[in-house]
Backbone atoms as SQL, in Angstrom:
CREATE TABLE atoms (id INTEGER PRIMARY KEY, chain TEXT, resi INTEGER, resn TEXT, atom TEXT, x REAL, y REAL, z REAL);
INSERT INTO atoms VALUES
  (1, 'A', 1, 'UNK', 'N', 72.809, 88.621, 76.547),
  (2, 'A', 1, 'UNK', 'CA', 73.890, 88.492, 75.594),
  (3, 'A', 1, 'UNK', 'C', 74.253, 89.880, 75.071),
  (4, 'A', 2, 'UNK', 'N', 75.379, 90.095, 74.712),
  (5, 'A', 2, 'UNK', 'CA', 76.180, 91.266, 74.355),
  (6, 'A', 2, 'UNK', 'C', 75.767, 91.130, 72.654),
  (7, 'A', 3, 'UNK', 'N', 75.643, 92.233, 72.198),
  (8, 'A', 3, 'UNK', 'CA', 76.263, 92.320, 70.558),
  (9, 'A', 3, 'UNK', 'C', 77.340, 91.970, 70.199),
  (10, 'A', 4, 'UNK', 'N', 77.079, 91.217, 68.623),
  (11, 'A', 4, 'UNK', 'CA', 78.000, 90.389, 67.829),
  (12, 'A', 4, 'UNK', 'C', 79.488, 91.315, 68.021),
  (13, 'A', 5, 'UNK', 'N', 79.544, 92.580, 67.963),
  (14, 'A', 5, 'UNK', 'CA', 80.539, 93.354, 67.702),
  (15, 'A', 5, 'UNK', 'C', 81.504, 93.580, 69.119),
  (16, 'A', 6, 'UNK', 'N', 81.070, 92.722, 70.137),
  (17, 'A', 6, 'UNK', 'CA', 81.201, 92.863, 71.513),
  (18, 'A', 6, 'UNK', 'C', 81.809, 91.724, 72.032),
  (19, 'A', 7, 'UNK', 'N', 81.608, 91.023, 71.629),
  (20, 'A', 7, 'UNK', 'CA', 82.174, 89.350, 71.106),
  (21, 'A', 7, 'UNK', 'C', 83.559, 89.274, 70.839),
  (22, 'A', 8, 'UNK', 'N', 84.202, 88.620, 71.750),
  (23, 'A', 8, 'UNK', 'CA', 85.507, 87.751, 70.779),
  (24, 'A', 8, 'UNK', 'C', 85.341, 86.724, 69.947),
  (25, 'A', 9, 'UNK', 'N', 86.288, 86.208, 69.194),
  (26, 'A', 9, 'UNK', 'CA', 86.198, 85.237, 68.615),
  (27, 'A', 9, 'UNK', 'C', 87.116, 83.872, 68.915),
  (28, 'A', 10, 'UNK', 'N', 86.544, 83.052, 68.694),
  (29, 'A', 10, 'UNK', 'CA', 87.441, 81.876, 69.625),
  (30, 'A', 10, 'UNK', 'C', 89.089, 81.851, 69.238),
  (31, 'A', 11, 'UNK', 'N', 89.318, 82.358, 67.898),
  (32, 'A', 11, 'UNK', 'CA', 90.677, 82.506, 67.479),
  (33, 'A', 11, 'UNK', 'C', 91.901, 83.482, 68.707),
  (34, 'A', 12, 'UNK', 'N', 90.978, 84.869, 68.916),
  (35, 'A', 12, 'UNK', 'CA', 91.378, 85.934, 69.479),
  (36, 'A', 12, 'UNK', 'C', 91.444, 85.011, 71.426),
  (37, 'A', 13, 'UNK', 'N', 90.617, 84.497, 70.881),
  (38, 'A', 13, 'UNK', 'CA', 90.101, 83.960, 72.886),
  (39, 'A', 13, 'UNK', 'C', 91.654, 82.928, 73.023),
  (40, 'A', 14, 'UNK', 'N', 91.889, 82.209, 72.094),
  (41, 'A', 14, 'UNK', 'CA', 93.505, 81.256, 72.558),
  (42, 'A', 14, 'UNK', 'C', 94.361, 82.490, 72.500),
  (43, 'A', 15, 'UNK', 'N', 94.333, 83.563, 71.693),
  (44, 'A', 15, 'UNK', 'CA', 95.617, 84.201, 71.800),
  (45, 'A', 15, 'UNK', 'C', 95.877, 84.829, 72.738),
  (46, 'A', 16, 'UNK', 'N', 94.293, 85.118, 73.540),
  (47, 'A', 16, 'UNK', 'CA', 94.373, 86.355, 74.813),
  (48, 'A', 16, 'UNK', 'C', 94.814, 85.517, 76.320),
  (49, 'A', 17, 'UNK', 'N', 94.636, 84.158, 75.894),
  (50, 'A', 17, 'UNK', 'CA', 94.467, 82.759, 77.100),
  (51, 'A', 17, 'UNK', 'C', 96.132, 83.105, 77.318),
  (52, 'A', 18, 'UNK', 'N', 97.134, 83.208, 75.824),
  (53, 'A', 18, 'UNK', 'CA', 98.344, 82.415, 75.695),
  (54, 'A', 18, 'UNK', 'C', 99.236, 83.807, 76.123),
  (55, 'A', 19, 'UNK', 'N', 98.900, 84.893, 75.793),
  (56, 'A', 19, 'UNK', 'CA', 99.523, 86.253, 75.920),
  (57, 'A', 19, 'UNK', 'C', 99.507, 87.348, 76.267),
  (58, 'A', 20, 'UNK', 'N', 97.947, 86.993, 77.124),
  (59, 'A', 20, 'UNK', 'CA', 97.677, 88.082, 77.967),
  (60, 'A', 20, 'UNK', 'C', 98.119, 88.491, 78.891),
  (61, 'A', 21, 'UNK', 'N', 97.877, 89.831, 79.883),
  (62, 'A', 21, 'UNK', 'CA', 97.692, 89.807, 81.068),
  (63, 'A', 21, 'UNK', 'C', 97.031, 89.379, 82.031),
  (64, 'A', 22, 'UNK', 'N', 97.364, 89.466, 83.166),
  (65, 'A', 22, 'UNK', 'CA', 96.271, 89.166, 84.526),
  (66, 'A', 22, 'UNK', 'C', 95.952, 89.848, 85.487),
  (67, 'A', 23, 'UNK', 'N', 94.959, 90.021, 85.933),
  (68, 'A', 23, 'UNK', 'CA', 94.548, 90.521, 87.337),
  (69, 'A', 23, 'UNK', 'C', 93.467, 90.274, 87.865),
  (70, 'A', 24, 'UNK', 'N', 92.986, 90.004, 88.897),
  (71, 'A', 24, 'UNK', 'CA', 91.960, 88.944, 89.718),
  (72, 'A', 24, 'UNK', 'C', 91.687, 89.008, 91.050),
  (73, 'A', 25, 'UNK', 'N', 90.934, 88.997, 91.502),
  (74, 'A', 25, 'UNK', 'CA', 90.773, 88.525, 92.901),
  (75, 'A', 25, 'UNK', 'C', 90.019, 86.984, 93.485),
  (76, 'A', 26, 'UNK', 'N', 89.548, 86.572, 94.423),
  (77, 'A', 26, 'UNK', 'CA', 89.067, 85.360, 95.083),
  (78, 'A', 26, 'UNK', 'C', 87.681, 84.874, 94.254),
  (79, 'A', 27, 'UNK', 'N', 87.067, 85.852, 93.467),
  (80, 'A', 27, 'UNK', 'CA', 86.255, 85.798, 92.597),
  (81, 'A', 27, 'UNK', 'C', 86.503, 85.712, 91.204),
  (82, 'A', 28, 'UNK', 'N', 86.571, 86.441, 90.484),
  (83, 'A', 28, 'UNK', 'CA', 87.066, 86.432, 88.953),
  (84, 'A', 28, 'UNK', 'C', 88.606, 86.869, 88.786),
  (85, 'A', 29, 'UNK', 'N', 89.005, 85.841, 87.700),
  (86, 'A', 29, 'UNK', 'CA', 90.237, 86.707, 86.728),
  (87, 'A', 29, 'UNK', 'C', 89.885, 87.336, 86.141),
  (88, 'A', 30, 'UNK', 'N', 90.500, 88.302, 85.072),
  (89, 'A', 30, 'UNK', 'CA', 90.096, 88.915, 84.089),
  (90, 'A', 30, 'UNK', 'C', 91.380, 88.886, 83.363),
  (91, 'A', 31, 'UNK', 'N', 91.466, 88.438, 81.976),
  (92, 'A', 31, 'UNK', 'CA', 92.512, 88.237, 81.133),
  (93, 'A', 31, 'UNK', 'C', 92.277, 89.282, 80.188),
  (94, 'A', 32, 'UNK', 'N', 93.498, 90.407, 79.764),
  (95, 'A', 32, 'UNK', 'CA', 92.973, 91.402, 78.499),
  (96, 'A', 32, 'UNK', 'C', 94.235, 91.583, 77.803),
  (97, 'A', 33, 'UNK', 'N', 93.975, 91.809, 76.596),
  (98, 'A', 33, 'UNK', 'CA', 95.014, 92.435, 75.657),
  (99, 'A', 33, 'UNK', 'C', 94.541, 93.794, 75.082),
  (100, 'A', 34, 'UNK', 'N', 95.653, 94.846, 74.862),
  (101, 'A', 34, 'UNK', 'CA', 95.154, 95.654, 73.755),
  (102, 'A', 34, 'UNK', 'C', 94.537, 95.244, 72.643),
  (103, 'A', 35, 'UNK', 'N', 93.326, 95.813, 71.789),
  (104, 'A', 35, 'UNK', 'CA', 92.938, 95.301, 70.663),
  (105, 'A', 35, 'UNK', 'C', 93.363, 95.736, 70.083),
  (106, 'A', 36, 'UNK', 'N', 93.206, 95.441, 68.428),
  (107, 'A', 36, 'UNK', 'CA', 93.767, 95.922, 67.221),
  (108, 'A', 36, 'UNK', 'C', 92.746, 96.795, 66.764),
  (109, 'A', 37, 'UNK', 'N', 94.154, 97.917, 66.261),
  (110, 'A', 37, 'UNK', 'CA', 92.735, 99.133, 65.447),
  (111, 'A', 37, 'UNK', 'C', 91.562, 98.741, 64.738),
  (112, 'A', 38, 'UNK', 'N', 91.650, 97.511, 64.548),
  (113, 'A', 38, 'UNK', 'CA', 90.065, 97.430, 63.545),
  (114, 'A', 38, 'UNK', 'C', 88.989, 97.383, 64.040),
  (115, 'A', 39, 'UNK', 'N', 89.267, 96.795, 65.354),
  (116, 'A', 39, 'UNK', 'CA', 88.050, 96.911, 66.630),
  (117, 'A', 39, 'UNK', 'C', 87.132, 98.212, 66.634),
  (118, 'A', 40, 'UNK', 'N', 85.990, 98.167, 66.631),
  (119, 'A', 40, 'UNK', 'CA', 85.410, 99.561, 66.958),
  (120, 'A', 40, 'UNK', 'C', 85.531, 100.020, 68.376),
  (121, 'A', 41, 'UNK', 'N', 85.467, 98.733, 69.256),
  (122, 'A', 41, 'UNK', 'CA', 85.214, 99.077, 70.393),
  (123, 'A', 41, 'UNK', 'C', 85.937, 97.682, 71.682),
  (124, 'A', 42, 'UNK', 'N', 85.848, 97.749, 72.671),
  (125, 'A', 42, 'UNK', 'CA', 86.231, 96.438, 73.516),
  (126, 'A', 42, 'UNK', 'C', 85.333, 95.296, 73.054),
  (127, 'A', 43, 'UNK', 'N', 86.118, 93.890, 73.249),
  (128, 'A', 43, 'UNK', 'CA', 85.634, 92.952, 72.672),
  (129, 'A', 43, 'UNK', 'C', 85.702, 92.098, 74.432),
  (130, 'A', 44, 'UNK', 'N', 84.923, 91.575, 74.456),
  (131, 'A', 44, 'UNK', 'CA', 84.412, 90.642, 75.533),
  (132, 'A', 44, 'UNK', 'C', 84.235, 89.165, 75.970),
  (133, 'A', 45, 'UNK', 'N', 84.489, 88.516, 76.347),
  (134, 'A', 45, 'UNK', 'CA', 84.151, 86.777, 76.604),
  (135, 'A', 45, 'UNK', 'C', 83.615, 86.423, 78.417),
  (136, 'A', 46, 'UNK', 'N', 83.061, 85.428, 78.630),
  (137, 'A', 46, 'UNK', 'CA', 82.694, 85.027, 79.822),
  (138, 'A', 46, 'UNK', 'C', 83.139, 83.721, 79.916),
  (139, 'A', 47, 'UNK', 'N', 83.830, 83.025, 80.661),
  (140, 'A', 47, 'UNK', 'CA', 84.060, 81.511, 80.857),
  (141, 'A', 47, 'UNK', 'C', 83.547, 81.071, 82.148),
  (142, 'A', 48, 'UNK', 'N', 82.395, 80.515, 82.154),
  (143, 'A', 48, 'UNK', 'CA', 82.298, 79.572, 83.463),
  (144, 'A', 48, 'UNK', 'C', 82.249, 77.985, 83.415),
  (145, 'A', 49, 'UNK', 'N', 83.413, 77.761, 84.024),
  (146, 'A', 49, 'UNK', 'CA', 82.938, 76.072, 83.861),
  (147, 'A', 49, 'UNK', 'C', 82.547, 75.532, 84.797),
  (148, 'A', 50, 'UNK', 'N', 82.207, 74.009, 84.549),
  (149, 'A', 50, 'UNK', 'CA', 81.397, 73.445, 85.544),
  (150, 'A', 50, 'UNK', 'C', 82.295, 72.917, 87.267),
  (151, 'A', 51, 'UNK', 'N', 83.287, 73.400, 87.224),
  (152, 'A', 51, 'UNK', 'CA', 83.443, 73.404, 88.601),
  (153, 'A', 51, 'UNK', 'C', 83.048, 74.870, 89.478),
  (154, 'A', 52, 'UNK', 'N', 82.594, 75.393, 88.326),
  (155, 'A', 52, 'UNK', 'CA', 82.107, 77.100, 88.907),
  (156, 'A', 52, 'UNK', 'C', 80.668, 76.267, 89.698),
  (157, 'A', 53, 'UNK', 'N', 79.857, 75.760, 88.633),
  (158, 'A', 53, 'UNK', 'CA', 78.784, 75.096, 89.321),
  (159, 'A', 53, 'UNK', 'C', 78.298, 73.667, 88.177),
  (160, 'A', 54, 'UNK', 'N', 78.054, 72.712, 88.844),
  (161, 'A', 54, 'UNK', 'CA', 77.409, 71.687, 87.607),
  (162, 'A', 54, 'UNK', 'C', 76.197, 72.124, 87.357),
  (163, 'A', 55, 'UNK', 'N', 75.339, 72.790, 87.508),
  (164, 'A', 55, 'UNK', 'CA', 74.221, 72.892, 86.942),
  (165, 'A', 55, 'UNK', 'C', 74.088, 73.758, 85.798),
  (166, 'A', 56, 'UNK', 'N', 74.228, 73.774, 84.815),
  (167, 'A', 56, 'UNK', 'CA', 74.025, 74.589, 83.850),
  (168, 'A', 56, 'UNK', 'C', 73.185, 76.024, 83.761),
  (169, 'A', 57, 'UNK', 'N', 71.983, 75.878, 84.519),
  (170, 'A', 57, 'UNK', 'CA', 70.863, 76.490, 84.291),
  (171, 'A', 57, 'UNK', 'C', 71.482, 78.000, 85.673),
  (172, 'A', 58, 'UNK', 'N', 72.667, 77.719, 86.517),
  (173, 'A', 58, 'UNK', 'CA', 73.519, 78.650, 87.249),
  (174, 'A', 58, 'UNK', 'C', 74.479, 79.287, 86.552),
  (175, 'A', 59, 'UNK', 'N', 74.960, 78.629, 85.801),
  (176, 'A', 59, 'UNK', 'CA', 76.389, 79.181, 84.811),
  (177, 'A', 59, 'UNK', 'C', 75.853, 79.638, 84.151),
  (178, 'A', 60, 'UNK', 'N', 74.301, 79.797, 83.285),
  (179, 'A', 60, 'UNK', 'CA', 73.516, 80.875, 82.503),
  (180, 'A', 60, 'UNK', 'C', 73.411, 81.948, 83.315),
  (181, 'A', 61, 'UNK', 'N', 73.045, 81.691, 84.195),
  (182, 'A', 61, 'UNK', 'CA', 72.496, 83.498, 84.834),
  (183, 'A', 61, 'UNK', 'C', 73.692, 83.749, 85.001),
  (184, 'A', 62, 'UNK', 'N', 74.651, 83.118, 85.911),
  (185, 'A', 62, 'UNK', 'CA', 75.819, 83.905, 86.252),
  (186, 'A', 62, 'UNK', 'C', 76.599, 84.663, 84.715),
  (187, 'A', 63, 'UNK', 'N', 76.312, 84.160, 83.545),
  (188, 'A', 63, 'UNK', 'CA', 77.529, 84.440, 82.745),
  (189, 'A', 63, 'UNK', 'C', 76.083, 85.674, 82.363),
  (190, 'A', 64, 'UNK', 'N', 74.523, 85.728, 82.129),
  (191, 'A', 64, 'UNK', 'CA', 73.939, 86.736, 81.737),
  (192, 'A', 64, 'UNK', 'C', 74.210, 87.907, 82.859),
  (193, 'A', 65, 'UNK', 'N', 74.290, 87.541, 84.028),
  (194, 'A', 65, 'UNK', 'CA', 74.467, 88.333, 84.993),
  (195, 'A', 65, 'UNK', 'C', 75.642, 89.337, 84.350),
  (196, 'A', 66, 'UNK', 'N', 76.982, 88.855, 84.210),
  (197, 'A', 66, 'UNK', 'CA', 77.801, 89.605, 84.043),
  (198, 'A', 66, 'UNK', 'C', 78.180, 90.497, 82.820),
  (199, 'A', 67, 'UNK', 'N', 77.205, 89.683, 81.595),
  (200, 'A', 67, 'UNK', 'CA', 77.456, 90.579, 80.321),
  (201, 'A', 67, 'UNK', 'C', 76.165, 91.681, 80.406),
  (202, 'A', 68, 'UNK', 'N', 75.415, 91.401, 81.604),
  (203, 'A', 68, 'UNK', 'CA', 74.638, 92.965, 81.693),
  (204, 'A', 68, 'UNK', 'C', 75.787, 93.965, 82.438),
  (205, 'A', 69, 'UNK', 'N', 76.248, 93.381, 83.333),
  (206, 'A', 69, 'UNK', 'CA', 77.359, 94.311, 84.317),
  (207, 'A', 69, 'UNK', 'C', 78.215, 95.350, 82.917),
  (208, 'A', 70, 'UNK', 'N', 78.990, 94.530, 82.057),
  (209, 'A', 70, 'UNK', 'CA', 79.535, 94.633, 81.074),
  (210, 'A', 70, 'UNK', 'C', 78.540, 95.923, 79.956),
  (211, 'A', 71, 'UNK', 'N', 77.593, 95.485, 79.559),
  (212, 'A', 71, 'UNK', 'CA', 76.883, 96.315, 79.078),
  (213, 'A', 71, 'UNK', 'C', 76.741, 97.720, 79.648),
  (214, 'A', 72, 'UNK', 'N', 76.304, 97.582, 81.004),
  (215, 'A', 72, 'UNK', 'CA', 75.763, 98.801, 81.674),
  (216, 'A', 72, 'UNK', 'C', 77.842, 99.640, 81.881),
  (217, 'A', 73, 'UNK', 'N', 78.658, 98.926, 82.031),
  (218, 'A', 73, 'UNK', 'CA', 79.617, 99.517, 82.322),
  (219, 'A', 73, 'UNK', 'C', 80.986, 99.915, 81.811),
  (220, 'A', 74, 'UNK', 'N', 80.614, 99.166, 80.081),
  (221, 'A', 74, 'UNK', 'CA', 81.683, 99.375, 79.020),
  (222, 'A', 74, 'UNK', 'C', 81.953, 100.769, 78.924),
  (223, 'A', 75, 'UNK', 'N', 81.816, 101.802, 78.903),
  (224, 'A', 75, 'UNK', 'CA', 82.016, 102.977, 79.100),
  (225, 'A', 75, 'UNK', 'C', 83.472, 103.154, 79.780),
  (226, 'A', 76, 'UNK', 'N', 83.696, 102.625, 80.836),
  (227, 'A', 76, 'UNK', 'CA', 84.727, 102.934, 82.091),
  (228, 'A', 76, 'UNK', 'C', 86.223, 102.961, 81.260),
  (229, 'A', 77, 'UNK', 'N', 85.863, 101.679, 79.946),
  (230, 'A', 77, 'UNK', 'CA', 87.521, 101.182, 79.344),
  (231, 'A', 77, 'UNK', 'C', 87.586, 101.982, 78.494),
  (232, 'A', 78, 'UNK', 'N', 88.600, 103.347, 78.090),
  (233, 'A', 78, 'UNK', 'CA', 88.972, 104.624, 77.705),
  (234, 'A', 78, 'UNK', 'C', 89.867, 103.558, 76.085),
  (235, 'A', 79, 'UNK', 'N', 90.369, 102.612, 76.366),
  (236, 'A', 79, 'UNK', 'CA', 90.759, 102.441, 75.138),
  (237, 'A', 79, 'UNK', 'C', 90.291, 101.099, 74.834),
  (238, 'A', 80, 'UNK', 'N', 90.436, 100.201, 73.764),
  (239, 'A', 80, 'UNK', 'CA', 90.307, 99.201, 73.337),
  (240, 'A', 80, 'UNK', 'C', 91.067, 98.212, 73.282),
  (241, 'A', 81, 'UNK', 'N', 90.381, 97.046, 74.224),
  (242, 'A', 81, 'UNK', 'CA', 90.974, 95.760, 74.981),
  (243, 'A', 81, 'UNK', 'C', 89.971, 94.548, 74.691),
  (244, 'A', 82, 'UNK', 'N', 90.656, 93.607, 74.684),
  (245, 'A', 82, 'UNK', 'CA', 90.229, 92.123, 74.416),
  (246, 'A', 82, 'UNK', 'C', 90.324, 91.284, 75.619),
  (247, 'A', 83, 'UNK', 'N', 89.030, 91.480, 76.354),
  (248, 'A', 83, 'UNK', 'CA', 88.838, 91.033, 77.870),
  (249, 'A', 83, 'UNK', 'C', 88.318, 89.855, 78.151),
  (250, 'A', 84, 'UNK', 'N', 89.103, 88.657, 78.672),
  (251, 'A', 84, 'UNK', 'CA', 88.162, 87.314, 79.121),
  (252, 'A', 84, 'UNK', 'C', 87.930, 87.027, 80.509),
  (253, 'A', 85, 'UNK', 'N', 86.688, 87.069, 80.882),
  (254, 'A', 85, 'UNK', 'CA', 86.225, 87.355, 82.775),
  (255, 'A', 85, 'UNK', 'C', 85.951, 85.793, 82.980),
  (256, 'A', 86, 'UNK', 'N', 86.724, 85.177, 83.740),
  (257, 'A', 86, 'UNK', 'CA', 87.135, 83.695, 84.344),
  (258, 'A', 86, 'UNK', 'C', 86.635, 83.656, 85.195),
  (259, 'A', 87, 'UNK', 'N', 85.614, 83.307, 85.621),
  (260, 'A', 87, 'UNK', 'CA', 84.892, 82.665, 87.075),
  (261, 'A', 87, 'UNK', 'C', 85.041, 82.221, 87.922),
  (262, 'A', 88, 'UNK', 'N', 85.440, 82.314, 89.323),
  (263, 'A', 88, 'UNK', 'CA', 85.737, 81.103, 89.944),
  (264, 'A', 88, 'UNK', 'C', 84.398, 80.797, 91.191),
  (265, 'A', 89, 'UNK', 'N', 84.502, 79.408, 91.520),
  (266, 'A', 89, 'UNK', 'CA', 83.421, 79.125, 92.377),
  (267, 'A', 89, 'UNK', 'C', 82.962, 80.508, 93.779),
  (268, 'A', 90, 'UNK', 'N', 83.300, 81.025, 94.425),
  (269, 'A', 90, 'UNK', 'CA', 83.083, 81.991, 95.368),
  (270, 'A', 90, 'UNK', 'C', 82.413, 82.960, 94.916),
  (271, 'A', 91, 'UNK', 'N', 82.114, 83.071, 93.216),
  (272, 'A', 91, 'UNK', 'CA', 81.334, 84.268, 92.905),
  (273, 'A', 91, 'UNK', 'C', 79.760, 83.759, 93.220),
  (274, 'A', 92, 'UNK', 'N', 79.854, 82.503, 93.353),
  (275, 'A', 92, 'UNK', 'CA', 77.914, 82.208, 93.596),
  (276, 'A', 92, 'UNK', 'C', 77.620, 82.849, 94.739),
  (277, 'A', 93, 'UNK', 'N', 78.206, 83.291, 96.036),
  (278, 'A', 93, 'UNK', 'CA', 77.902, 83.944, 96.891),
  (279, 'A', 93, 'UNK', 'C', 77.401, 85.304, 96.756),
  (280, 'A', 94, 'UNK', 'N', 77.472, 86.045, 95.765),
  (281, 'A', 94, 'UNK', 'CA', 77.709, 87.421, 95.751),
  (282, 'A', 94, 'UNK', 'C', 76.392, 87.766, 95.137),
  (283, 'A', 95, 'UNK', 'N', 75.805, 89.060, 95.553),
  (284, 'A', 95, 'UNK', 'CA', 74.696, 89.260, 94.723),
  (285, 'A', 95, 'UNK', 'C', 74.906, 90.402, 93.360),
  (286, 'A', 96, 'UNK', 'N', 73.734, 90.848, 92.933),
  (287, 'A', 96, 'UNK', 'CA', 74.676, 91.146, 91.179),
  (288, 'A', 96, 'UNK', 'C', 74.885, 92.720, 91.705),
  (289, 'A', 97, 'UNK', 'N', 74.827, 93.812, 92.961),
  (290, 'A', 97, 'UNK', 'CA', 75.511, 94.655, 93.399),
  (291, 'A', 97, 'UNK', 'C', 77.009, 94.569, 93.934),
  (292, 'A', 98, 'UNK', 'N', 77.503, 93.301, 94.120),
  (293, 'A', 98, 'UNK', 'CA', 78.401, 93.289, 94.690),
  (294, 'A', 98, 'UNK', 'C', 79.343, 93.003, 93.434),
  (295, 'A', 99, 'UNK', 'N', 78.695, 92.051, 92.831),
  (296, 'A', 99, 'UNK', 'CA', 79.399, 91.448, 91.292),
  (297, 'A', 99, 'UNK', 'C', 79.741, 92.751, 90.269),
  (298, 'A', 100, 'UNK', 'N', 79.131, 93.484, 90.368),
  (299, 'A', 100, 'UNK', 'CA', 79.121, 94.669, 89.838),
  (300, 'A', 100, 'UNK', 'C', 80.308, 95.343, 90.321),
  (301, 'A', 101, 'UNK', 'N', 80.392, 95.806, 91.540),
  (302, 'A', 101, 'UNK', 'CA', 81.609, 96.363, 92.471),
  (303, 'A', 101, 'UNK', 'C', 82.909, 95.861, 92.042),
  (304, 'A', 102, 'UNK', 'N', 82.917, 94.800, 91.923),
  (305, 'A', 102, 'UNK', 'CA', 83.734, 93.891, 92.069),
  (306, 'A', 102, 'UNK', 'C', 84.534, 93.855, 90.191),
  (307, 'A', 103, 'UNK', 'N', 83.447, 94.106, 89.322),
  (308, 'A', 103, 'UNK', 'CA', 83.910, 93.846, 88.068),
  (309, 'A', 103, 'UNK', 'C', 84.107, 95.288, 87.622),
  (310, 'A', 104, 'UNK', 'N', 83.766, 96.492, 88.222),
  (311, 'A', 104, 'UNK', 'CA', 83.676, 97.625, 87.799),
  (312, 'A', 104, 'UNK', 'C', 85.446, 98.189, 88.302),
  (313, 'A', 105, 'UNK', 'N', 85.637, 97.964, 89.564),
  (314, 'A', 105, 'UNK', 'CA', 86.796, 97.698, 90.173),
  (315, 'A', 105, 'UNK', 'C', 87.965, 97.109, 89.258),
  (316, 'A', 106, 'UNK', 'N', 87.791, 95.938, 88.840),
  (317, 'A', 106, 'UNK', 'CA', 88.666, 95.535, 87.733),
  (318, 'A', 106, 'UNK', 'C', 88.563, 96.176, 86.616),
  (319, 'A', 107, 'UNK', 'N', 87.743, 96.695, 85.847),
  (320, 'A', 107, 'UNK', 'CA', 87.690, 97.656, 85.011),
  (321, 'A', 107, 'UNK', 'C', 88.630, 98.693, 85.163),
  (322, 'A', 108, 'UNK', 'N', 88.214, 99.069, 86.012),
  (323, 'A', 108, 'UNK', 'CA', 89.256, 100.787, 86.471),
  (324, 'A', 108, 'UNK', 'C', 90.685, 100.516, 86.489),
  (325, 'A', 109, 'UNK', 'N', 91.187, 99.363, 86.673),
  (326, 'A', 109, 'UNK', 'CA', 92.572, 98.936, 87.188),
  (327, 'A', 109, 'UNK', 'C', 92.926, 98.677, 85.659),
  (328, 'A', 110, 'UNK', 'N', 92.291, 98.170, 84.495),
  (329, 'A', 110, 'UNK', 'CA', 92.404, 97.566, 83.382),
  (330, 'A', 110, 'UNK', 'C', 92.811, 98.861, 82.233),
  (331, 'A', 111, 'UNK', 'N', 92.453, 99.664, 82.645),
  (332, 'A', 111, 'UNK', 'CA', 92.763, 101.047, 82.384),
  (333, 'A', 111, 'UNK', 'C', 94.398, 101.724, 81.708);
């Protein structure tokens, strides 16, 4: 899990759903808005639902999987954005080097 300060809030999460941007590939979307100056820093969300996988105890690692990716790679976003990373089923294939590639990649483009 990410820090509280790293976190969206479900308020911010409908507005970023309703007015964001997009960009994605066969694996994840990624939905972001500029944040507001009060932000210290990028604010973050993970959505996997259960057509990603029904088992619950998969949609945990996968969503811990990616807020380490996130952790190790918040650095890359030069300004402050309100990012929601959408799952889709084809990411269970991937191992967490490739998931990495793959989300670091969208990072750079988010830019």
């Amino acid at each position: 899990m990410i820090r509280r300060s790293f976190r969206l809030k479900a308020t911010r999460i409908a507005y970023l759903f309703k007015k964001g941007k997009k960009v994605g590939n066969t694996h994840v979307t990624v939905k972001f808005l500029p944040s507001g100056e009060k932000s210290p820093s990028s604010r973050f969300c993970v959505v996997t639902s259960a057509k990603v996988s029904p088992k619950a105890v998969t949609r945990n690692r996968l969503r811990r999987q990616i807020y380490e990716i996130i952790r190790l790679n918040k650095e890359l976003l030069e300004k402050k954005f309100d990012i929601a990373i959408i799952t889709k089923p084809p990411i269970l294939n991937l191992d967490f080097a490739s998931m990495r590639k793959i989300l670091t990649a969208l990072f750079s483009y988010i830019k």
